[in-house]
N, C-alpha and C positions, 0 to 999 in steps of 0.2 A: 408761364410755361405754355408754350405752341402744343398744337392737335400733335405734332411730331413727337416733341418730347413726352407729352403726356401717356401715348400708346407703349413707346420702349417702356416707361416709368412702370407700365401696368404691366408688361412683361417681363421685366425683371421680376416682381413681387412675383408672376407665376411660376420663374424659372428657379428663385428661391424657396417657393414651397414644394417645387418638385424635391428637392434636393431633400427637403425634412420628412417630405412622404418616403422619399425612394428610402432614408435611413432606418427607416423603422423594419423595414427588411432585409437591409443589410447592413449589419453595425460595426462599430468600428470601423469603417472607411471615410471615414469624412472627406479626404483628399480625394481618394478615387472614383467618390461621386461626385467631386468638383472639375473631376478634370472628363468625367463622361457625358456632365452637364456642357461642358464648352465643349465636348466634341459635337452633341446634337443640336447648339445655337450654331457652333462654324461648321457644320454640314460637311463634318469630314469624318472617315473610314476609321477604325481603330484596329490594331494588334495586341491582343491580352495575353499577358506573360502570367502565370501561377502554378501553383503545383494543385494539383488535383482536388477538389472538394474544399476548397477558399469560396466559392459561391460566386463564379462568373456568371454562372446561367442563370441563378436569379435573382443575380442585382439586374441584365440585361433583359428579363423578364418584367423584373419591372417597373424600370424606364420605358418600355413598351406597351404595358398596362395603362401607365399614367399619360403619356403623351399619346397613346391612342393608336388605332393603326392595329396591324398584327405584326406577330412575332412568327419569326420562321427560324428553322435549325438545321442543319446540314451536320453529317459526322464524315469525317474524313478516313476512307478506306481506302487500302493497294487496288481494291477491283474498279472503284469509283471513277465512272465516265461522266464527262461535262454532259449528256444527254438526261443523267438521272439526276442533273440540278433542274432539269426544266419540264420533264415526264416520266412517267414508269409505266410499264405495259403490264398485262396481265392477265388471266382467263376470266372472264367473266360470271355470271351464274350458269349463263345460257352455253356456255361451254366456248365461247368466242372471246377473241382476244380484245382488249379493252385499253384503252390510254387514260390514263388521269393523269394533271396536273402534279409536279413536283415543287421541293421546297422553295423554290423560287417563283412561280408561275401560279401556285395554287390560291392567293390572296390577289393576283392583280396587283392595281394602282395603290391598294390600300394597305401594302409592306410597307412596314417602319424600319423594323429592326432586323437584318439575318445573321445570323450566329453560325458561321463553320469553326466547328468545334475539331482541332486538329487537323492543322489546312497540313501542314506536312507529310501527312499520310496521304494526301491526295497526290495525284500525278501530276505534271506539269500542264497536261489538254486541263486539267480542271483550272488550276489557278489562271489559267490564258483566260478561261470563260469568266471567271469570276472578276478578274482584272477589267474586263469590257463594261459588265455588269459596273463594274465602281465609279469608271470613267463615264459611261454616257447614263447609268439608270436609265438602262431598254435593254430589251435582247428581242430576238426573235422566234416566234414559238407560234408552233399552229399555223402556220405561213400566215404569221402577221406578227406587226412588230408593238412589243406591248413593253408599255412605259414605267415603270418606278421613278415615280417624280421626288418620294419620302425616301428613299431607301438609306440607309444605314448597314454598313457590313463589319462586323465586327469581328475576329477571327483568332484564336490563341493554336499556342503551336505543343509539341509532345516534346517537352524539354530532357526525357527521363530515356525515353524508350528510342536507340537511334536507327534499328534495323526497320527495314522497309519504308524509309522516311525519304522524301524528295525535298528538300529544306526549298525554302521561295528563297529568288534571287535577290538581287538588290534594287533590280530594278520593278519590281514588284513589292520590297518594302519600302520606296518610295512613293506608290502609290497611297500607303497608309500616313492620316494626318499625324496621328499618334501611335505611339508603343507602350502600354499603362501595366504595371507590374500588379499584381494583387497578390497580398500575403495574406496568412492571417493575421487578425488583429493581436497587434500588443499587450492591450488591456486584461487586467486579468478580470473583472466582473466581465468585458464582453467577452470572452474567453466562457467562462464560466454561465453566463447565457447560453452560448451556442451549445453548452454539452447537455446543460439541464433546462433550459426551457421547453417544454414540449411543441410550443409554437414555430420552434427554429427546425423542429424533426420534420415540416409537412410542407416544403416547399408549396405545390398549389395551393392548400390553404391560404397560407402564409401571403402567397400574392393575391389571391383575390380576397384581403379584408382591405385591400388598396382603390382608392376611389377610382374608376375607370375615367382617363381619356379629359385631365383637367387641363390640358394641354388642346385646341384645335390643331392636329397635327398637321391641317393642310395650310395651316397658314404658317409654317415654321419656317421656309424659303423664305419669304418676304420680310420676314422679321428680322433674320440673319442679316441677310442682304443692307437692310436698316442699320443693322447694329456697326457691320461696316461700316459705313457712311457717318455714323455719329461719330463714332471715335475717332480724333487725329493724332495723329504722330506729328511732332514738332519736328524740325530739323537736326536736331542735338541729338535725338533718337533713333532716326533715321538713319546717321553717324556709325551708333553703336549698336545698331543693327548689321551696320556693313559691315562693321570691324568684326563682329561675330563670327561674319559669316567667311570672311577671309582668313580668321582661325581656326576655322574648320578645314580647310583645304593645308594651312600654312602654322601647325600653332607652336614650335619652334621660335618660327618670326616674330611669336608674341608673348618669348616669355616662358613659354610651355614643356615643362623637364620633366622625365619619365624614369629617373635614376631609378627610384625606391622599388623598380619595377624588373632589375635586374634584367634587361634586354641586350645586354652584352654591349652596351654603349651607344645603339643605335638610339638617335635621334626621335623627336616626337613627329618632325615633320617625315622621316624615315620610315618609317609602322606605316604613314599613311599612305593611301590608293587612291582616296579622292574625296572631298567635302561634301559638306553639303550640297544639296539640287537649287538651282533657283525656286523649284515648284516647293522643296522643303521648307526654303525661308519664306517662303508666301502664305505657306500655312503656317507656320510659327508666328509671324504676324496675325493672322487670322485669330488663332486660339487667344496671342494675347490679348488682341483688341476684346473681345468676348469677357477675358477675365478681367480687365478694365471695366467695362460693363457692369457686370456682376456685382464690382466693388462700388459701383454708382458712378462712374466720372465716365466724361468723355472725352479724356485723352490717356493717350501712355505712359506709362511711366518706365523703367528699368525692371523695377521689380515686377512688371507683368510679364515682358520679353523672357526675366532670369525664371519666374514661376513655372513656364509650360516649354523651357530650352530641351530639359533634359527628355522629355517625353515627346518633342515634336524629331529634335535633330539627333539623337545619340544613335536611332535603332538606323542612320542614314548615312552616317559615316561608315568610309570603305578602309579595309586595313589590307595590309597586304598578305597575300594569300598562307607565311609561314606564319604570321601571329593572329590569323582568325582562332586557332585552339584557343589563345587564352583571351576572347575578344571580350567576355565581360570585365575583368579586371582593367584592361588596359582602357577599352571604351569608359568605362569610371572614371580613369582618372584621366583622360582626354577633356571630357566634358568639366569634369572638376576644374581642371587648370585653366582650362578656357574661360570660364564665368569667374577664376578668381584673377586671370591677368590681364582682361580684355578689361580697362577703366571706365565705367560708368558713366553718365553723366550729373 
């Protein structure tokens, strides 16, 4: 084994004990901390779909804790202006007005993780600021321009409540690598933990009996970037990658019936608006190579691309404007029919 191999080899072992730390405080998820551990080796942005008190804040708590860095949070309001992601004024002691840093700018270089916690409730000028933030990690602040080199943006939306809500476009959940659902768990002992264990009642607690920062957060870029580079896609893969990706835009042409869905006869390729983005399938590639990783190999297989399909491409397909009402069901069974009619290799 080369100096190469060796380093990924030692990083996996870390990325795999993040994963047995992060469970101890959040149980019963095993998947959704496999699928938030590939979002922070492929250094991509995530969308958290759940219904209130499943524990988004502090599983993202702490994968923050362990990988190191700090954690920032933002709450999505109708008044919330993009200037109070970056400062907030205020009267001082001295009776003078004062600036200090906001959820974004108050850590510097050394944000990990930010949490907008019901981006839909923010206005459109916020998600613009936040979208820049995703794309370059910088913004401008203080007349100077300050870097997030670590950052990770994490963001779940108000699935319940729809007044005073500005839903993000599509071309703003394109910028997200993933879209990760979190329920609560199945299990009925984790079930029954969470009511009766007193240690699941004290979120802070609860994170900080968690090793801090086992992770060198600042070496995370380079690692990633590694794990790319290790992993190959064969040509057979690369195939059925495209073919994927052409049923997303076309999946009629591949198979793809929507009968049981009672759409008054329209077609699968009909509902649709538009497939997936190139920049989608580049990340979906991304996440898989990661879960290839993870699982020890350096190359792809099918079942790494079918593992992280539904969570990289589903929240990126466009429907057309009279069947968004019923777009989780039909997005279901879009994504469904694609992964069962598009052949493998």
């Amino acid at each position: 084994m080369d100096r190469h191999d060796a380093l990924l080899a030692d990083w996996r072992a870390r990325a795999l004990q993040l994963e047995a730390l992060a469970a101890l405080a959040v149980i019963g998820q095993p998947r959704v901390i496999r699928l938030v551990t590939t979002a922070v080796f492929a250094r991509g942005h995530v969308l958290l779909q759940g219904d209130v008190g499943v524990g988004k804040t502090t599983l993202l708590r702490a994968f923050a804790r362990l990988i190191g860095g700090a954690f920032s949070r933002a709450e999505g309001t109708i008044d919330l202006m993009p200037n109070d992601l970056v400062y907030h004024t205020h009267i001082g002691n001295d009776g003078k007005p004062a600036i200090n840093p906001g959820p974004l700018t108050e850590h510097g270089e050394d944000l990990t993780i930010f949490f907008f916690n019901e981006i839909n409730r923010a206005r459109p000028q916020v998600h613009a600021l936040l979208l820049r933030v995703m794309a370059e990690r910088s913004l401008t602040a203080f007349q100077r321009e300050l870097r997030l080199p670590h950052l990770l943006v994490f963001a779940d939306r108000n699935r319940v409540e729809r007044e005073e809500t500005f839903e993000i476009s599509s071309a703003a959940r394109d910028r997200f690598m993933m879209e990760i659902t979190i329920d609560a768990p199945e299990g009925e002992a984790d079930r029954r933990a969470l009511i009766f264990e007193p240690r699941f009642h004290d979120a802070d607690a609860l994170i900080g009996q968690l090793p801090a920062a086992v992770l060198p957060y600042q070496e995370l870029g380079d690692i990633a970037a590694a794990v790319q580079q290790h992993v190959q896609a064969s040509p057979a893969l690369q195939d059925y990658a495209l073919r994927l990706w052409r049923a997303t835009a076309a999946p009629a042409d591949h198979g793809v019936r929507l009968d049981a869905l009672d759409l008054h006869d329209a077609s699968a390729n009909e509902v649709m608006l538009a497939g997936a983005s190139p920049r989608g399938m580049s990340l979906l590639l991304r996440a898989a190579r990661v879960g290839a990783w993870l699982d020890g190999r350096d190359y792809l297989t099918p079942e790494d691309v079918r593992g992280v399909f539904t969570e990289t491409v589903a929240h990126r397909l466009c429907l057309q404007p009279v069947y968004e009402l019923r777009r989780p069901e039909i997005i279901g069974a879009l994504v469904r029919g694609i992964l069962d009619h598009v052949a493998a290799p």
